[in-house]
C-alpha positions in Angstrom: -10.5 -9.9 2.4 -7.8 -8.2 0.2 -4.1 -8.6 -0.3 -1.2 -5.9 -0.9 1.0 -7.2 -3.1 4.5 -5.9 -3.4 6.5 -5.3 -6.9 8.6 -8.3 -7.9 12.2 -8.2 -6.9 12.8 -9.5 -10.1 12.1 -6.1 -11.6 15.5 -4.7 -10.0 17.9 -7.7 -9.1 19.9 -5.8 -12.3 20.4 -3.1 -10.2 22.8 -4.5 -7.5 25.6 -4.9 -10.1 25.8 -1.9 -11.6 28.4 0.9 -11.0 27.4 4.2 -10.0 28.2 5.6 -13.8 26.0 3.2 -15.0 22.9 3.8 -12.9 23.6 7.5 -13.9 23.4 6.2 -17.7 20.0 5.0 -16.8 18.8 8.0 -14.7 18.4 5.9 -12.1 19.9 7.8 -8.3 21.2 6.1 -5.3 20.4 7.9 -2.2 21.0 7.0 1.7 18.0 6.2 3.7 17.1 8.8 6.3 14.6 5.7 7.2 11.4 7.3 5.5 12.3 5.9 2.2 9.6 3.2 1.3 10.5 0.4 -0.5 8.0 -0.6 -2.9 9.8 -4.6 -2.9 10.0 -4.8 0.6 7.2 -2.7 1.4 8.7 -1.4 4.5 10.7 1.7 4.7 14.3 1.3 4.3 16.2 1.5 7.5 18.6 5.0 8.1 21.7 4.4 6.7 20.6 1.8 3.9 21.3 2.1 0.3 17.6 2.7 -2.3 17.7 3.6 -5.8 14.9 5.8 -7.0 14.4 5.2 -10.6 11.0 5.6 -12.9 9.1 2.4 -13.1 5.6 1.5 -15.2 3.4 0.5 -12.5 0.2 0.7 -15.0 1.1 -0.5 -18.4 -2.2 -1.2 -19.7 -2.8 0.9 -23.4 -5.6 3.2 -21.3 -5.5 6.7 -21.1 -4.4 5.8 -17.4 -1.2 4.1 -18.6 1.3 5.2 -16.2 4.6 5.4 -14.4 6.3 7.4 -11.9 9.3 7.2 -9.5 9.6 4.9 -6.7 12.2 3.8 -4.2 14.0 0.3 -4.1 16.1 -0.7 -1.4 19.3 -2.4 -2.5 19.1 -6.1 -1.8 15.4 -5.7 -1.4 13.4 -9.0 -0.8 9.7 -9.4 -1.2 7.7 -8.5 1.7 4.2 -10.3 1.3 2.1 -9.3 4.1 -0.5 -11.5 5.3 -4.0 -11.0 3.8 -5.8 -8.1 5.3 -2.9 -6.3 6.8 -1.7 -3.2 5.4 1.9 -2.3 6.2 3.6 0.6 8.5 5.3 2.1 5.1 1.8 2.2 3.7 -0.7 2.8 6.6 1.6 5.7 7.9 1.2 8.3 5.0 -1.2 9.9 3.1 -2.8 7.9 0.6 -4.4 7.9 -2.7 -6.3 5.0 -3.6 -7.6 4.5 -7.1 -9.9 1.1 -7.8 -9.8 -0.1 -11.4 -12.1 -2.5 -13.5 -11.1 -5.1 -16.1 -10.6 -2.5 -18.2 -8.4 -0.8 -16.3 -10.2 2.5 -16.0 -10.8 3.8 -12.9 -14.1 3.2 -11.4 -13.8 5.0 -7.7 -11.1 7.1 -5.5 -10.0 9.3 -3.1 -7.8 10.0 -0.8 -7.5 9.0 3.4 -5.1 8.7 5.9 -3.2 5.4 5.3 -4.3 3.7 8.9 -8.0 4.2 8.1 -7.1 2.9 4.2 -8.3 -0.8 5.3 -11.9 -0.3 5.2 -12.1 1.4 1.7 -10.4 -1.3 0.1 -12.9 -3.5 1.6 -15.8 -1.5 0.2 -14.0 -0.8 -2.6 -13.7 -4.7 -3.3 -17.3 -5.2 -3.0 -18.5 -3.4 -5.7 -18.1 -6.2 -8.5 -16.8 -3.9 -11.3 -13.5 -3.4 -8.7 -11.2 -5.7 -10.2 -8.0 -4.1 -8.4 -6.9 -1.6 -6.5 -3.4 1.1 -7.0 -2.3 2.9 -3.5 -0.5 6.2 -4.1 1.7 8.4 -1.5 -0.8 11.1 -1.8 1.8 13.7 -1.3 4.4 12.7 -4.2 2.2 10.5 -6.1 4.4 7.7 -6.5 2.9 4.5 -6.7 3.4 2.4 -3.1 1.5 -1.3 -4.0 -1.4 -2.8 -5.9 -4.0 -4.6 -3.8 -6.6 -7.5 -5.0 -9.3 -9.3 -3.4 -7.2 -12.4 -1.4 -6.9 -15.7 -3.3 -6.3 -13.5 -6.6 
């Protein structure tokens, strides 16, 4: 059984207070949902009409050679989503999808990439090789990270 884990709210709660000049300082742009924009707190797409910021963010920090960050959206407000085990959710099983499983070491040790409603079953097959520690979904057709999945209980 796995678990998609959503980034921590606390990551952007800084975000709701500042003006629009000083979001621009910080590269950071607001946009208006269309309701395709995924939130990577919430992990559900933002509703038309709402408020995201897309700003860069460090999704793999590790000192590898796949140290990396990209852009990803944040609804305003956002609140952690945290599906229940198992479940993938609509802003993740409706796209595209890359899915890269790491070991300890944080090197990749398998991907590819599959339609996001057939993604369940690779994770689990993924997670049963025991050199899989974890697991980093990707919106195939941007790249941007969407959530980081481990075996449940982790």
């Amino acid at each position: 059984m796995f678990q998609v884990h959503p980034i921590s709210a606390d990551n952007f709660s800084y975000l709701n207070g500042l003006s629009e000049a000083e979001l621009a300082e910080r590269k950071i742009q607001v946009h208006v949902s269309d309701g395709r924009y995924p939130c990577r707190v919430s992990l559900a797409d933002a509703a038309a009409g709402e408020r995201v910021y897309l700003l860069n963010f460090e999704h793999q920090p590790n000192e590898t050679p796949y140290r990396s960050r990209h852009a990803i959206f944040v609804k305003e407000g956002a609140e952690e989503n945290h599906p229940a085990p198992g479940t993938i959710p609509a802003s993740i099983s409706s796209r595209l999808l890359s899915v890269r499983a790491f070991n300890k070491r944080h090197e990749i040790v398998d991907a590819d990439v599959i339609d996001g409603s057939e993604v369940a079953p690779l994770i689990s097959t993924y997670l049963d090789n025991p050199r899989v520690d974890y697991i980093h979904l990707h919106y195939a057709g941007r790249g941007c990270f969407a959530a980081k999945v481990t075996r449940a209980g982790e």
